[in-house]
C-alpha positions as CSV (number, residue, x, y, z in Angstrom):
1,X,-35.8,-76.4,3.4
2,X,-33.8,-76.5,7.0
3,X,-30.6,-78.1,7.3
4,X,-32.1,-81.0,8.7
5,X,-34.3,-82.1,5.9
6,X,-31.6,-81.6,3.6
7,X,-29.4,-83.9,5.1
8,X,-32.5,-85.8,5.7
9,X,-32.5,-85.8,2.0
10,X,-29.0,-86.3,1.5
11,X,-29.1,-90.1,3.5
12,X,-32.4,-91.1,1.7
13,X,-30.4,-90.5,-1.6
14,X,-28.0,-92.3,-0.6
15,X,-29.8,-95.4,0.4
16,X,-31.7,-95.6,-2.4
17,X,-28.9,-95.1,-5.0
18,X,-26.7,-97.8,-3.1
19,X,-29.3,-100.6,-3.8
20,X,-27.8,-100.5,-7.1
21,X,-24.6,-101.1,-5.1
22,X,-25.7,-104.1,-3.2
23,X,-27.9,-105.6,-6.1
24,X,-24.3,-105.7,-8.0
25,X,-22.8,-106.5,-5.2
26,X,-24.8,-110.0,-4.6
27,X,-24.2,-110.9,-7.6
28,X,-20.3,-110.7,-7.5
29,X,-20.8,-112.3,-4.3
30,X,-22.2,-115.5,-6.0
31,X,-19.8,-115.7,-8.4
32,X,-16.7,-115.1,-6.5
33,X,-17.6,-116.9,-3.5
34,X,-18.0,-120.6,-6.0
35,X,-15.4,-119.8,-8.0
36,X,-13.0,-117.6,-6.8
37,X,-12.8,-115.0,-9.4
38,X,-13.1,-111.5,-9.2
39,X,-15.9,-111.2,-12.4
40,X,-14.5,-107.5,-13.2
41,X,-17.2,-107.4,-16.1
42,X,-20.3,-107.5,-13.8
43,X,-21.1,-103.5,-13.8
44,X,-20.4,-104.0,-17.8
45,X,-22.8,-106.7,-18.1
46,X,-25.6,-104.8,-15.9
47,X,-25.3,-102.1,-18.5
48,X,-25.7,-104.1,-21.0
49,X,-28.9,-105.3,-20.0
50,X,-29.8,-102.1,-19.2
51,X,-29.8,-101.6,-22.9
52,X,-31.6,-105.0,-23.4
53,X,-34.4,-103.3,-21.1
54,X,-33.9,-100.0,-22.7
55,X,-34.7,-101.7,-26.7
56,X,-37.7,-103.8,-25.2
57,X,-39.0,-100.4,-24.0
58,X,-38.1,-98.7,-27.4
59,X,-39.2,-101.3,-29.7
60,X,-41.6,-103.4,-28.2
61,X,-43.0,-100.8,-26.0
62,X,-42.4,-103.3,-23.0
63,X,-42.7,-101.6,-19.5
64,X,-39.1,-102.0,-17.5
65,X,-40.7,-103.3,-14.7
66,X,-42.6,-106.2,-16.6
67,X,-39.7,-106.6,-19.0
68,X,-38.0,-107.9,-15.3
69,X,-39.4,-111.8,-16.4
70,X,-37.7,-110.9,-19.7
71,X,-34.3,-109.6,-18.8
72,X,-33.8,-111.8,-16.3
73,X,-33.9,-115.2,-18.1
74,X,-32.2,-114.2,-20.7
75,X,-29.2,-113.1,-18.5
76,X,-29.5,-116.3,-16.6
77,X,-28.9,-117.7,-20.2
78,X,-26.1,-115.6,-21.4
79,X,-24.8,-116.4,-17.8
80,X,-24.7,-120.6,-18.5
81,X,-23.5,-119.4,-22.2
82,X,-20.6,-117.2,-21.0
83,X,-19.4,-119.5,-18.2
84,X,-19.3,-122.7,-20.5
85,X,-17.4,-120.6,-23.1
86,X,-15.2,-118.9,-21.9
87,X,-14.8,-119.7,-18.2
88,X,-15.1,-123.5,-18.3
89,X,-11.9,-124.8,-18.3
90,X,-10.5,-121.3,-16.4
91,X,-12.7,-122.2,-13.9
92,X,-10.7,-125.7,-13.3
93,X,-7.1,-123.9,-12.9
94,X,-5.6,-122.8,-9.7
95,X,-4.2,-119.9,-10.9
96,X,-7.8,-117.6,-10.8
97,X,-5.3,-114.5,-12.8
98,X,-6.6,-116.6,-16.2
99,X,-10.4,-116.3,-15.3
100,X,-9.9,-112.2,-14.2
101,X,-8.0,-111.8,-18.1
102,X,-11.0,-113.0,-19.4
103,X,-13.1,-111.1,-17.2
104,X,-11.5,-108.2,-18.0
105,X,-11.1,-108.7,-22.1
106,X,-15.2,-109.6,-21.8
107,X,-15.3,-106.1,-20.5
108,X,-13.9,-103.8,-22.8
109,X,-15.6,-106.9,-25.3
110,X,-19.5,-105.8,-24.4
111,X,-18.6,-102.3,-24.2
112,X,-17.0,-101.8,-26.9
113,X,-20.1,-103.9,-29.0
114,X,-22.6,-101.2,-27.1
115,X,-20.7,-98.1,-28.3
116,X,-21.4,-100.0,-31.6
117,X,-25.2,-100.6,-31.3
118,X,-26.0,-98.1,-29.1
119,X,-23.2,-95.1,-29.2
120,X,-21.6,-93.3,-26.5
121,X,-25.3,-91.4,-25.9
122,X,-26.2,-91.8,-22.7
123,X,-30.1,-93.8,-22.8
124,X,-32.5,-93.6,-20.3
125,X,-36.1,-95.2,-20.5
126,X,-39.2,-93.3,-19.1
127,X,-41.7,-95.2,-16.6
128,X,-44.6,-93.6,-15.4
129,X,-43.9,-95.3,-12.2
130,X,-40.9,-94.7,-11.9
131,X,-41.2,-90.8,-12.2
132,X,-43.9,-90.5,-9.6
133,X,-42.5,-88.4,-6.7
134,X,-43.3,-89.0,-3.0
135,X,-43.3,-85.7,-1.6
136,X,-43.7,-85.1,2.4
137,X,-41.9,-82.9,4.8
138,X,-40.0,-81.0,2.6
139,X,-38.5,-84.6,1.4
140,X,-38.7,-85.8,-1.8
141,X,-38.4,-89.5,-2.9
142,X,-38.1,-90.8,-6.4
143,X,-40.1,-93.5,-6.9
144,X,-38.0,-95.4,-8.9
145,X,-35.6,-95.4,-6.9
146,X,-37.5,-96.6,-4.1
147,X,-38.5,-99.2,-6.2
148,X,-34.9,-100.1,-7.2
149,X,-34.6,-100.7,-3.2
150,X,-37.7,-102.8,-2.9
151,X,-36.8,-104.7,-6.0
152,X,-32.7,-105.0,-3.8
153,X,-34.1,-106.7,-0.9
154,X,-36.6,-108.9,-2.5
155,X,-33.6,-110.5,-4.8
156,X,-31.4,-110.6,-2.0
157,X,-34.3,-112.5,0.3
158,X,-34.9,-114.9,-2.7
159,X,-31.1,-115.5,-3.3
160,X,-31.0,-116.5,0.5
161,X,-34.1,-119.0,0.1
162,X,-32.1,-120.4,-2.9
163,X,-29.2,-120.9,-1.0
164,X,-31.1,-122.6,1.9
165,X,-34.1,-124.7,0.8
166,X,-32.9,-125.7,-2.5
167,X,-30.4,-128.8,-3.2
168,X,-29.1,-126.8,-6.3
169,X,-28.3,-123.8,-3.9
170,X,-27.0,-126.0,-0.8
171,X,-24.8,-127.4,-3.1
172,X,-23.5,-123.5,-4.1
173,X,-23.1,-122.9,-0.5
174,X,-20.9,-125.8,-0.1
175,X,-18.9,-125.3,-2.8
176,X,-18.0,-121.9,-1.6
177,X,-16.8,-123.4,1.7
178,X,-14.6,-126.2,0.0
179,X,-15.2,-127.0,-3.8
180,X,-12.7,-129.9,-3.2
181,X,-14.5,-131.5,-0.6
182,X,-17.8,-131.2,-2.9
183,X,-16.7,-132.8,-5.3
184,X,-15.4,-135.7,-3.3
185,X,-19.1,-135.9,-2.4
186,X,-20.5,-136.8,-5.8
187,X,-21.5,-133.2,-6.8
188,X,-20.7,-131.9,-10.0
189,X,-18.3,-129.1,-9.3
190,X,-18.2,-127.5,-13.2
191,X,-22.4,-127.9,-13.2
192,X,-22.3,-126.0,-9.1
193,X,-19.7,-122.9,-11.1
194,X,-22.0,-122.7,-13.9
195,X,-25.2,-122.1,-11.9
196,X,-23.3,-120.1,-9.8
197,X,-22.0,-117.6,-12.5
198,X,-25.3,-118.1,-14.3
199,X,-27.5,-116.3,-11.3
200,X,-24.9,-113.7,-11.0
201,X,-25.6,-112.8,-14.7
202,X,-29.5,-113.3,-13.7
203,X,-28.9,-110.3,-10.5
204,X,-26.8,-108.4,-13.0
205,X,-30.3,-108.9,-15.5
206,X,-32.5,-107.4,-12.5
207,X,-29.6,-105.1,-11.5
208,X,-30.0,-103.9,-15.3
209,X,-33.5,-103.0,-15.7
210,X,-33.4,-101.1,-12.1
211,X,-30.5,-99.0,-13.8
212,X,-32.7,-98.3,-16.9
213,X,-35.9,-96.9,-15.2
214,X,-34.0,-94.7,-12.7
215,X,-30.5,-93.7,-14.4
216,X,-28.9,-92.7,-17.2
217,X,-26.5,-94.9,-19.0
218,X,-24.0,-95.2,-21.3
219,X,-21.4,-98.2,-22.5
220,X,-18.6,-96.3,-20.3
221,X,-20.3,-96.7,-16.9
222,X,-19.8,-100.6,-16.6
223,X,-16.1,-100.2,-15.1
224,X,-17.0,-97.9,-13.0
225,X,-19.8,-99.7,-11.8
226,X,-17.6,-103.1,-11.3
227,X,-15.7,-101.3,-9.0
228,X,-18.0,-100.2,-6.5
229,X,-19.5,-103.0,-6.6
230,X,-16.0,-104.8,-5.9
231,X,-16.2,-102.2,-2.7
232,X,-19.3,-102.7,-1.7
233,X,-19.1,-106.6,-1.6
234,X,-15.6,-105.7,0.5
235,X,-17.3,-103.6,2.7
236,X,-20.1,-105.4,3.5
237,X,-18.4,-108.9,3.5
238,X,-17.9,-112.2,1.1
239,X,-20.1,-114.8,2.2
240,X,-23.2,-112.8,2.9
241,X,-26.0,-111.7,0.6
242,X,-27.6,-109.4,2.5
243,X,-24.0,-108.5,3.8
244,X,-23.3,-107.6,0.6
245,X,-26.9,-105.5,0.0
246,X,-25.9,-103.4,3.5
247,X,-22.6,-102.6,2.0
248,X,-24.1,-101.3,-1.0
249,X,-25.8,-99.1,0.8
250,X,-23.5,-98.2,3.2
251,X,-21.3,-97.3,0.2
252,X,-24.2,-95.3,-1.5
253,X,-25.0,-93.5,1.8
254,X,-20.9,-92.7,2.2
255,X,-20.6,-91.1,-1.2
256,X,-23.6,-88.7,-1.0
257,X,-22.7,-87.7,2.4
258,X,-18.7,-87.1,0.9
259,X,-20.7,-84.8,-1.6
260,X,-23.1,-83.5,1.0
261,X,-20.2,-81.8,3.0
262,X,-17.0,-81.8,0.7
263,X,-18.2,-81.7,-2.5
264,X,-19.0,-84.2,-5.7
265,X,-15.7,-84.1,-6.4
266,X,-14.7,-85.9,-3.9
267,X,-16.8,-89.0,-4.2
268,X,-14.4,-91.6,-6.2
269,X,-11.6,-90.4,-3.7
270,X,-14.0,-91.6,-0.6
271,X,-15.0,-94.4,-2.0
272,X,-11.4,-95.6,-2.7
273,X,-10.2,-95.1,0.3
274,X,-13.2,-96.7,2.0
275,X,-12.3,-99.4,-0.2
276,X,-8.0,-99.7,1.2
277,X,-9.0,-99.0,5.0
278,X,-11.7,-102.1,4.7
279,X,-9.2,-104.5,3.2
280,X,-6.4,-103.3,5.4
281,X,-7.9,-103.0,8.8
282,X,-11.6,-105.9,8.2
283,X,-10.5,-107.8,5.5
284,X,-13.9,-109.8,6.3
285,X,-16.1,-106.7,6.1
286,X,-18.6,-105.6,8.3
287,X,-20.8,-109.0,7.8
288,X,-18.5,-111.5,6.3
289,X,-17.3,-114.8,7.7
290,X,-14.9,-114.6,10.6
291,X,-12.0,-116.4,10.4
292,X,-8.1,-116.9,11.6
293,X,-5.7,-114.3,10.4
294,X,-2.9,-116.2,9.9
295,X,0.2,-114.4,10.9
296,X,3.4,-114.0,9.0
């Protein structure tokens, strides 16, 4: 293979992985642009329905792809569940350091349950679909992976239709601009957080099952996966879902790239800094909201 196709190969890899990114990143995106929190247990939560994809396959011999209308209501469900028990009246404080505790205790919460039901044994679930090569030029592409894509952009396009031609979503759109203001216009504010939080858990569902046909997993990963998620939704900017897809893969396309020519090793220590230099010199990101910078 010439050098071209492998760093043909190397960009191709990169996009596809960082769907994952952006899917997670959306989903943070909902949730923090409503209520303000960073939910640092999102990448946790995507594993563990990775596992609730992974069981349907194991047990009920449920396709991952088709288990997608499963998965997803249910984490639409555990969403309302978790935001009326534990983020209800956190929501309702100024001080957002209460809600990112409890994001933070949930996390090491569901991990620790899945090292209990599942171990520390990394899982992966087997799709004929999703092994199914495309081979041409000398490049190879995993169809899974290109499905995890495909599956990206269709949840961010239908997030965007939410936003825009439903009442439930125009009211999650104006809640992100000024919740204070909503509320003075007769819309619930608590019922707008809860739908909010609850579709993050639902992309965090279809995040899940993407994660389960392409990856291995374990319980440990979640953390990881909050953060660059956290990076991608900084990179490619609050405020914008398909923002936040493109800085997924942005992100994705960055790390291979850092591995491509420096090594694996250096992957975390790229995306970190990626992460500082895009809060310290576009603290908007690349497609997020322009506004004043006040100066001190």
């Amino acid at each position: 293979m010439s050098s071209g196709s492998v760093l043909l190969q190397v960009l191709i890899n990169g996009v596809l992985f960082g769907s994952l990114y952006g899917l997670a990143a959306i989903g943070l995106s909902i949730i923090f642009g409503t209520m303000r929190i960073i939910f640092l247990a999102q990448g946790t939560m995507i594993v563990f329905f990775a596992y609730v994809c992974y069981w349907l396959a194991v047990k009920a011999g449920i396709d991952p792809y088709i288990s997608l209308v499963i998965v997803t209501p249910i984490a639409f469900v555990v969403g309302m569940g978790l935001f009326y028990a534990l983020f209800r009246r956190a929501a309702a404080l100024e001080d957002r350091n209460v809600s990112l505790l409890l994001a933070v205790g949930l996390l090491w919460l569901v991990e620790n349950l899945m090292l209990q039901f599942w171990t520390a044994n990394a899982r992966f679930v087997s799709d004929a679909v999703a092994d199914f090569n495309i081979r041409t030029h000398g490049i190879n592409i995993s169809g899974g992976k290109l499905i995890a894509l495909v599956i990206a952009i269709l949840a961010a396009l239908i997030v965007t239709l939410w936003l825009k031609r439903t009442r439930v979503g125009t009211a999650v759109r104006a809640a992100s601009e000024d919740m204070e203001s909503t509320t003075l216009m007769g819309i619930n504010s608590l019922w707008v957080s809860a739908v909010a939080f609850a579709v993050g858990l639902g992309l965090a569902g279809v995040a899940g099952v993407s994660m389960a046909s392409v990856y291995a997993f374990d319980p440990g990963y979640g953390f990881t996966f909050s953060i660059k998620a956290l990076v991608a939704l900084s990179l490619g900017g609050i405020g914008n879902v398909f923002g936040a897809l493109a800085g997924g893969l942005i992100l994705g396309l960055l790390e291979n790239l850092a591995a491509y020519y420096i090594g694996a090793g250096w992957i975390q220590v790229v995306a970190y800094a990626i992460f500082i230099l895009v809060l310290i010199f576009l603290p908007q990101g690349l497609f997020g909201r322009r506004g004043v910078v006040k100066k001190v």
